[in-house]
C-alpha beads as a LAMMPS data file, in Angstrom:
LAMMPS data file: protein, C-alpha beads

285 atoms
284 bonds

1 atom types
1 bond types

-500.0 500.0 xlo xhi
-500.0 500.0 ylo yhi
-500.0 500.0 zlo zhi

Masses

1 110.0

Atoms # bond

1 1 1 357.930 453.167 -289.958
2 1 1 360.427 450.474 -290.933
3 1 1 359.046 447.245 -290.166
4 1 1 361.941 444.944 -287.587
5 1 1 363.553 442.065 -289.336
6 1 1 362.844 438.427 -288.665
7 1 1 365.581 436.494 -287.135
8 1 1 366.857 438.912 -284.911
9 1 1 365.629 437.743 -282.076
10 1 1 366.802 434.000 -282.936
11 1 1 370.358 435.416 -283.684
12 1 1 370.221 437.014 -279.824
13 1 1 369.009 434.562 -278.145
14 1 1 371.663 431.264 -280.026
15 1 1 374.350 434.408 -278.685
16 1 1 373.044 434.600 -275.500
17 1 1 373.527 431.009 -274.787
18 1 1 376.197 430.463 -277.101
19 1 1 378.699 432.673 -275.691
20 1 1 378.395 432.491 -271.843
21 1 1 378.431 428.375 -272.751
22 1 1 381.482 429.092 -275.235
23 1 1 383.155 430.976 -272.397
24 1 1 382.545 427.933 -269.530
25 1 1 383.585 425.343 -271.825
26 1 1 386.989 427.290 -272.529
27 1 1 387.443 428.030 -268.916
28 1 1 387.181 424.537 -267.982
29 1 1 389.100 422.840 -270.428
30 1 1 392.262 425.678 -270.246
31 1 1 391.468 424.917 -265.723
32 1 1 390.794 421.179 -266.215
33 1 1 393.872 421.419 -268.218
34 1 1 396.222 423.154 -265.749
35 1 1 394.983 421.345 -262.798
36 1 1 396.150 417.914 -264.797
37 1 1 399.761 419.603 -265.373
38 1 1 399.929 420.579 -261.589
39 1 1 398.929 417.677 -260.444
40 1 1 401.514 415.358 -262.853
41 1 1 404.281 417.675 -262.330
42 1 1 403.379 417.646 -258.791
43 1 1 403.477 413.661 -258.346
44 1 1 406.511 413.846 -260.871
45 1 1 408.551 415.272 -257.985
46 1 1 407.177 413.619 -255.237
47 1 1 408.725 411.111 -257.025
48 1 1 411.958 412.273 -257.797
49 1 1 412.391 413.786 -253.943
50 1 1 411.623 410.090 -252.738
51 1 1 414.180 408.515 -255.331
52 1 1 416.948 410.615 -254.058
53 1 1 417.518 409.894 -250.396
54 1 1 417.379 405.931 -251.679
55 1 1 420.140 406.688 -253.874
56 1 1 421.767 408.858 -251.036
57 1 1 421.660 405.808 -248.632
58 1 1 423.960 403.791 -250.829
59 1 1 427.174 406.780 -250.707
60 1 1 429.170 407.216 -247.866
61 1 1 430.054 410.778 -246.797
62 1 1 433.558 409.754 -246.936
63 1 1 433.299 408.754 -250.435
64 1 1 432.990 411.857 -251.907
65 1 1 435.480 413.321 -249.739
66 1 1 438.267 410.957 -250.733
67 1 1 438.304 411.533 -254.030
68 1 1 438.897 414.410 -256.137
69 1 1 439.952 415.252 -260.134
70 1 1 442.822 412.760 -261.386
71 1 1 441.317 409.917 -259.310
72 1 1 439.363 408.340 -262.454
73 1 1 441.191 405.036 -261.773
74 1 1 440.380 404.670 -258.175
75 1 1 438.637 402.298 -256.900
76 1 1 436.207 404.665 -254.771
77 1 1 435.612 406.141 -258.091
78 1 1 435.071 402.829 -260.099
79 1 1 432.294 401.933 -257.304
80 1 1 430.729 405.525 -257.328
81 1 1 430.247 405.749 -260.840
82 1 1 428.741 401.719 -260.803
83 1 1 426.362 402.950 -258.186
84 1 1 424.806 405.804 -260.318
85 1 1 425.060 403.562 -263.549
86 1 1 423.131 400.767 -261.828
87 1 1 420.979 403.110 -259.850
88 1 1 420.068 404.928 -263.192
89 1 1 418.522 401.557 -264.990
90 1 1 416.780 400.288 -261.706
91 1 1 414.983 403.595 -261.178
92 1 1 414.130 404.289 -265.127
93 1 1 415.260 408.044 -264.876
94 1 1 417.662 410.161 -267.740
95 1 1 420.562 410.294 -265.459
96 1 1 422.078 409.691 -261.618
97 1 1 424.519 412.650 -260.005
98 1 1 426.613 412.538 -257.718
99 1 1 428.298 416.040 -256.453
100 1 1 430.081 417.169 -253.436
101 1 1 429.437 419.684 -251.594
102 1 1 430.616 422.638 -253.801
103 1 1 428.686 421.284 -257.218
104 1 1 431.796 419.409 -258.370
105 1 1 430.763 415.861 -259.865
106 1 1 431.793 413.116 -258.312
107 1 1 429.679 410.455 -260.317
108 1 1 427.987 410.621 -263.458
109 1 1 425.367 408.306 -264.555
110 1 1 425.737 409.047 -268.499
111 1 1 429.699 410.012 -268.240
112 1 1 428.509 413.955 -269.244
113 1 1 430.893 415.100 -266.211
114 1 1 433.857 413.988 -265.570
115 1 1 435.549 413.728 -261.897
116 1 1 435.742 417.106 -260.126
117 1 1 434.028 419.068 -263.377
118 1 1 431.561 421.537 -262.013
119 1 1 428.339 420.795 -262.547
120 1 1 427.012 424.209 -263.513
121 1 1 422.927 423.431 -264.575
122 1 1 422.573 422.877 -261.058
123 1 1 423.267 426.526 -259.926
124 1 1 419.910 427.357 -260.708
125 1 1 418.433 424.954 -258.457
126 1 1 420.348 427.002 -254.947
127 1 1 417.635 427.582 -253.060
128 1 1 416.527 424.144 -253.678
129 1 1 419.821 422.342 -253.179
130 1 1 419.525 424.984 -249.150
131 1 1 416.734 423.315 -248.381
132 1 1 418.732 419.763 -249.084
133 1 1 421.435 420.360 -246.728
134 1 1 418.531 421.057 -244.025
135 1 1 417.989 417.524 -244.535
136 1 1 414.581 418.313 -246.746
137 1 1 414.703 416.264 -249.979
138 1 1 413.596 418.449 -252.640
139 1 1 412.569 418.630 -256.378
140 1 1 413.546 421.385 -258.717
141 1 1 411.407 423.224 -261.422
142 1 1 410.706 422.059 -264.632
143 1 1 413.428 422.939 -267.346
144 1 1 413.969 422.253 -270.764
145 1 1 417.407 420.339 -271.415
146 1 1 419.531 421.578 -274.278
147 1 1 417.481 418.994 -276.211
148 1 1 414.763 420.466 -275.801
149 1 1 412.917 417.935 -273.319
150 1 1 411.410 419.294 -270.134
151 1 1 413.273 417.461 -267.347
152 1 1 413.072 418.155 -263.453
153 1 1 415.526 417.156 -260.759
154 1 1 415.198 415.671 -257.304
155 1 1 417.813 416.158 -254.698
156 1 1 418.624 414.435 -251.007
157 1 1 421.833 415.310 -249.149
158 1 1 424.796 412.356 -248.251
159 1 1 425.919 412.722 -244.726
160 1 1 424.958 414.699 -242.083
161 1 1 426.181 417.454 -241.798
162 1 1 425.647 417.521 -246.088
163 1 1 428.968 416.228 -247.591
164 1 1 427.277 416.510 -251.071
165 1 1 424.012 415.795 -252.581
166 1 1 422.791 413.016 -254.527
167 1 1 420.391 414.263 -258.267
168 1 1 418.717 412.173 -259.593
169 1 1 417.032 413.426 -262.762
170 1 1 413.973 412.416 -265.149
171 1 1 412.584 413.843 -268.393
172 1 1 408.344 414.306 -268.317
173 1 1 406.702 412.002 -269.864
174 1 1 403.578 413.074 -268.769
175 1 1 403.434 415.443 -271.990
176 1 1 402.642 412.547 -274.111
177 1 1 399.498 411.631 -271.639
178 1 1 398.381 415.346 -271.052
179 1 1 398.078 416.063 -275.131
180 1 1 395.965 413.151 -275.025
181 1 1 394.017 415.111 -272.505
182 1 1 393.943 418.253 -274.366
183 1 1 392.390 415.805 -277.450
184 1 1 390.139 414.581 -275.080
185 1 1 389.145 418.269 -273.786
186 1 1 388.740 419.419 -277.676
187 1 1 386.557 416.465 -278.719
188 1 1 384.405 416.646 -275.678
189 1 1 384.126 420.300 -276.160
190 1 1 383.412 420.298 -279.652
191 1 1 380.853 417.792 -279.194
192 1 1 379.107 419.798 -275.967
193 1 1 380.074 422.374 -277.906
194 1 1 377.315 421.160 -281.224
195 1 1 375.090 419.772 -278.421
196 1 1 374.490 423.219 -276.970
197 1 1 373.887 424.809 -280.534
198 1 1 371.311 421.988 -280.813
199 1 1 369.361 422.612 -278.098
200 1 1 369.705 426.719 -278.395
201 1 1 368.287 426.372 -282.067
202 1 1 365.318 424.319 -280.346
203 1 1 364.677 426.809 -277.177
204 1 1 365.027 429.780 -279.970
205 1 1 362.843 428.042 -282.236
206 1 1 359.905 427.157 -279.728
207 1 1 360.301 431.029 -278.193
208 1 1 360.510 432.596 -281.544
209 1 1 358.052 430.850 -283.312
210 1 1 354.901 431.239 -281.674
211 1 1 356.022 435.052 -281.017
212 1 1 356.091 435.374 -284.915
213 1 1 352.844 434.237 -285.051
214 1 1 351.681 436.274 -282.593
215 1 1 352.868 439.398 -284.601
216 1 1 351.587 438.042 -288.000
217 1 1 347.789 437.677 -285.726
218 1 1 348.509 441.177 -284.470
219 1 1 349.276 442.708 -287.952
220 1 1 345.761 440.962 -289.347
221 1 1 343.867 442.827 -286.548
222 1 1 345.332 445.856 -287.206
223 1 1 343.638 445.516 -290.486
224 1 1 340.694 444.867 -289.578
225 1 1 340.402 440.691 -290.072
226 1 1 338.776 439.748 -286.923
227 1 1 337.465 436.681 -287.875
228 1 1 340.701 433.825 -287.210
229 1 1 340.902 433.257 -283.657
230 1 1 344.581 433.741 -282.286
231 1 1 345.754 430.338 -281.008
232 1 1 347.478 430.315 -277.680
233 1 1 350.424 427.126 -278.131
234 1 1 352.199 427.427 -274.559
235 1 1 351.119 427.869 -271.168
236 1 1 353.823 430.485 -270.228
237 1 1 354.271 434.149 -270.919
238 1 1 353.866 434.036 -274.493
239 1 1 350.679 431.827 -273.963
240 1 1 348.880 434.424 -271.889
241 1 1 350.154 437.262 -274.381
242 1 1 348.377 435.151 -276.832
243 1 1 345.084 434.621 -275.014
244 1 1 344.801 438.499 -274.115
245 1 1 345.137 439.039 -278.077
246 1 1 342.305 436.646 -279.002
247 1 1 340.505 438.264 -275.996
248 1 1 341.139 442.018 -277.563
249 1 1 339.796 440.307 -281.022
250 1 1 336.854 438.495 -279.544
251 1 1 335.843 442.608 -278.058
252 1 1 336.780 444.112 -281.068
253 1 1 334.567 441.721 -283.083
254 1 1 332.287 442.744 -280.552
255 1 1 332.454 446.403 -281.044
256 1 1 332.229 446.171 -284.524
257 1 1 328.638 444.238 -284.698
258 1 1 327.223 446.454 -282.278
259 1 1 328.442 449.347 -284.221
260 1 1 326.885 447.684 -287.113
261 1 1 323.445 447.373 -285.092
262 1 1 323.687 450.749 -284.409
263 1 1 324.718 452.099 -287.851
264 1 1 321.333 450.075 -289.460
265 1 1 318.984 452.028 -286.798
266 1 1 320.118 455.114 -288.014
267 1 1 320.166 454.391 -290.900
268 1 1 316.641 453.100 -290.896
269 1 1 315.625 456.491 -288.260
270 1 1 316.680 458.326 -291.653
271 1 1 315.048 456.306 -294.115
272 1 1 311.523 456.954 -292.740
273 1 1 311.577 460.352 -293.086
274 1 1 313.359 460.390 -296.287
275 1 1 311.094 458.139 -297.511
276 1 1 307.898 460.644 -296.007
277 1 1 309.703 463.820 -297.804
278 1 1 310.100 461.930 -301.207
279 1 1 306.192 460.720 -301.144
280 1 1 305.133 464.622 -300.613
281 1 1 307.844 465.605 -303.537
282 1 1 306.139 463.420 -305.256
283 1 1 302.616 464.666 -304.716
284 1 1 303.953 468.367 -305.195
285 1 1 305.297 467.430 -308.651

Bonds

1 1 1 2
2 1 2 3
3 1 3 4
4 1 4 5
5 1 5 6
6 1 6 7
7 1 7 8
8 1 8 9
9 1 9 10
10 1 10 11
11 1 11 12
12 1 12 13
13 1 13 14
14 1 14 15
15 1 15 16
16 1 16 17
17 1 17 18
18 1 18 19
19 1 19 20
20 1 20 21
21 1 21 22
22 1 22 23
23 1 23 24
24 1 24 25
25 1 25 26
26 1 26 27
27 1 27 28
28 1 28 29
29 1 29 30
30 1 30 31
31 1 31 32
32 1 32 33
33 1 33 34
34 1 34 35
35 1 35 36
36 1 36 37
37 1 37 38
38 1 38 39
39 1 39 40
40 1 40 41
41 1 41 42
42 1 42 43
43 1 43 44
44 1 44 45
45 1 45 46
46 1 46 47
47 1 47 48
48 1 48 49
49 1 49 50
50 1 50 51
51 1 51 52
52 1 52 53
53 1 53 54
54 1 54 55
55 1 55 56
56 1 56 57
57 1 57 58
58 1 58 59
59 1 59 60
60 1 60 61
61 1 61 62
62 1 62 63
63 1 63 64
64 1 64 65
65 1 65 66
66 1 66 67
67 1 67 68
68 1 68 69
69 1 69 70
70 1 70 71
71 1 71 72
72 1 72 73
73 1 73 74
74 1 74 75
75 1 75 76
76 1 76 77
77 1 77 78
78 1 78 79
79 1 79 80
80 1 80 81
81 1 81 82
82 1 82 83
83 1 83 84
84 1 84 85
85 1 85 86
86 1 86 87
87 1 87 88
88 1 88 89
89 1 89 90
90 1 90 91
91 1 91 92
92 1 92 93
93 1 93 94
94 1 94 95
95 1 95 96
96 1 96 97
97 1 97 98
98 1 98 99
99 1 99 100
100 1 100 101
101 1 101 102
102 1 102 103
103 1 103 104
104 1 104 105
105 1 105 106
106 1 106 107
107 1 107 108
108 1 108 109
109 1 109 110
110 1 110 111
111 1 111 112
112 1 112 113
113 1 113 114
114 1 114 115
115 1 115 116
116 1 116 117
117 1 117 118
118 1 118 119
119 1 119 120
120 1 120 121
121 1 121 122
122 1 122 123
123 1 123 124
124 1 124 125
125 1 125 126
126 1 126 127
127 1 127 128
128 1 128 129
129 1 129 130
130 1 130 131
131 1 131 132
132 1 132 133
133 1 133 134
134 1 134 135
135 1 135 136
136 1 136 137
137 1 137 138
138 1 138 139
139 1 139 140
140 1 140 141
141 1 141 142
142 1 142 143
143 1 143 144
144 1 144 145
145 1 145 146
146 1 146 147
147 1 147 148
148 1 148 149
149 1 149 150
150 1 150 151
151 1 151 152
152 1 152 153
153 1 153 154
154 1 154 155
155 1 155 156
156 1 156 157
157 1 157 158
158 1 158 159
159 1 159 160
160 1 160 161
161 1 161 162
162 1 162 163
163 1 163 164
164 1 164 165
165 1 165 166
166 1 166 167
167 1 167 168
168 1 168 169
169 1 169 170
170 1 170 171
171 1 171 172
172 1 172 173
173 1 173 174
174 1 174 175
175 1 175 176
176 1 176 177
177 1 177 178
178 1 178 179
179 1 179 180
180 1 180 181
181 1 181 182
182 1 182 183
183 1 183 184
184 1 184 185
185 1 185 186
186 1 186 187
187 1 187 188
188 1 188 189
189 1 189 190
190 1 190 191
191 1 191 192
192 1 192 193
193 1 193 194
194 1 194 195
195 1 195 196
196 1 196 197
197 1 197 198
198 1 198 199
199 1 199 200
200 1 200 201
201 1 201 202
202 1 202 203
203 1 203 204
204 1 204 205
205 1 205 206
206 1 206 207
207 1 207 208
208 1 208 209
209 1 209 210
210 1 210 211
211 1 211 212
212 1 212 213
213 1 213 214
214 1 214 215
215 1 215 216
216 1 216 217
217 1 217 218
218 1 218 219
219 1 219 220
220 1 220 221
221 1 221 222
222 1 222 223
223 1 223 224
224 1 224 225
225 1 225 226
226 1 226 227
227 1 227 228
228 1 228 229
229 1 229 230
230 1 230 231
231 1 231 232
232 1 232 233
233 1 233 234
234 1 234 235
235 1 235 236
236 1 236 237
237 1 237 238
238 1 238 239
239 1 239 240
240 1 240 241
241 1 241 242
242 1 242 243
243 1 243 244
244 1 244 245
245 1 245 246
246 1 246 247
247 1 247 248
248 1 248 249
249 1 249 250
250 1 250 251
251 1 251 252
252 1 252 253
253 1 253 254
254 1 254 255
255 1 255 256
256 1 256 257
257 1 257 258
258 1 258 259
259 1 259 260
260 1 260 261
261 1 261 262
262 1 262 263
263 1 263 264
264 1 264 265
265 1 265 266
266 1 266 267
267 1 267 268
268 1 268 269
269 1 269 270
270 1 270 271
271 1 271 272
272 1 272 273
273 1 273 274
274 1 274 275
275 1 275 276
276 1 276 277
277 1 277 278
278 1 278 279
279 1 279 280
280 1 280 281
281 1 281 282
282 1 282 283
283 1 283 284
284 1 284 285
């Protein structure tokens, strides 16, 4: 019979708390990690929907309606497109839109439309942009600019009922802070991460050693060496295994010196007749 390897059961039990603690660790940081993008995203347009009916407030209905493509040198125009410029620097955002009702710009922040152009990124916001002219300021989804950048949108309608909608617009920063976070969620894993191995080794260790032990006491009563008393080193489980070994050695022992006592009688019942036969052989010779 093939005798079991050492170390297996060390190498099942670091996997049984190795994995399942691998696994949580993972989980939490890719949750922990969500939950943070939610959350800034979240406040990012909270933000954004509470920027845009200020900048709203300062366009009259009437303004947008008055002016249309060729009126660049009006003076309407001059003071829409000062607005958004000086509404864009006090607020800190990429860029400050103003469109009428149909999505044609009637003030650009960053000059990227120009007077009646239609401002065509912001189809994608429609259902958005319904819920605006409800009087509901709202914040689109994140998208990524043609530069790449993830930027989100806020929106608030001008003039009741909406005469066009005032965007204002801001690129996330919170990337910067949330790969931070992931550096912070790899570190700290890592380092739970060696912790746990740590302590598994230990646990494995203190289970697996006296069990060895155990086995090499069992395998030196199976040949017959009775004499070295089996230590018991825990007061659990493996502590009471231990304690009904040195008890089976302590009866064995037993057993074998009466045996022993037993074996000499005979052995002396047959001497003394032996002897009796070998003093009349003699005699006969």
């Amino acid at each position: 019979m093939a005798r079991p390897s050492r170390g297996r059961l060390l190498a099942k039990l670091l996997l049984a708390m190795l994995v399942p603690a691998t696994a949580a660790l993972g989980l939490f940081a890719v949750a922990a990690h969500e939950v943070a993008r939610q959350v800034l995203e979240d406040e990012l347009g909270r933000r954004l929907s509470t920027a845009a009916p200020g900048v709203a407030l300062l366009v009259l209905p009437e303004q947008l309606t008055a002016i249309a493509a060729g009126d660049e040198l009006s003076n309407t125009y001059a003071n829409l497109r000062h607005r958004a410029e000086q509404t864009q620097k006090r607020l800190a955002v990429r860029r400050v839109l103003l469109v009428a009702r149909d999505l044609t710009a009637r003030a650009d922040s960053d000059g990227a439309l120009a007077l009646g152009a239609a401002a065509r990124e912001l189809e994608a916001d429609r259902p958005e942009l319904e819920k605006t002219s409800l009087g509901q300021a709202t914040a689109s989804p994140l998208f990524v600019g043609r530069d790449g950048v993830p930027y989100k949108r806020g929106y608030a309608r001008i003039g009741n009922p909406a005469a066009g909608f005032a965007v204002v617009e801001a690129s996330v920063e919170y990337l910067d802070a949330l790969a931070a976070f992931r550096r912070y969620l790899a570190v700290g894993g890592a380092t739970s991460l060696a912790l746990i191995v740590g302590l598994a080794a230990w646990l494995s260790r203190r289970m697996t050693g006296p069990l060895e032990r155990l086995a090499a006491a069992a395998e030196r009563i199976g040949q017959g060496d009775l004499s070295a008393p089996v230590r018991s080193e825990t007061r659990d489980e493996i502590g009471a295994l231990a304690l009904r070994l040195d008890e089976m050695r302590v009866a064995l022992r037993a057993r074998d010196e009466r045996m022993q006592m037993m074996l000499a009688g005979i052995a002396h019942e047959v001497r003394n007749p032996l002897g009796g036969l070998e003093l009349y052989a003699g005699l006969l010779r």
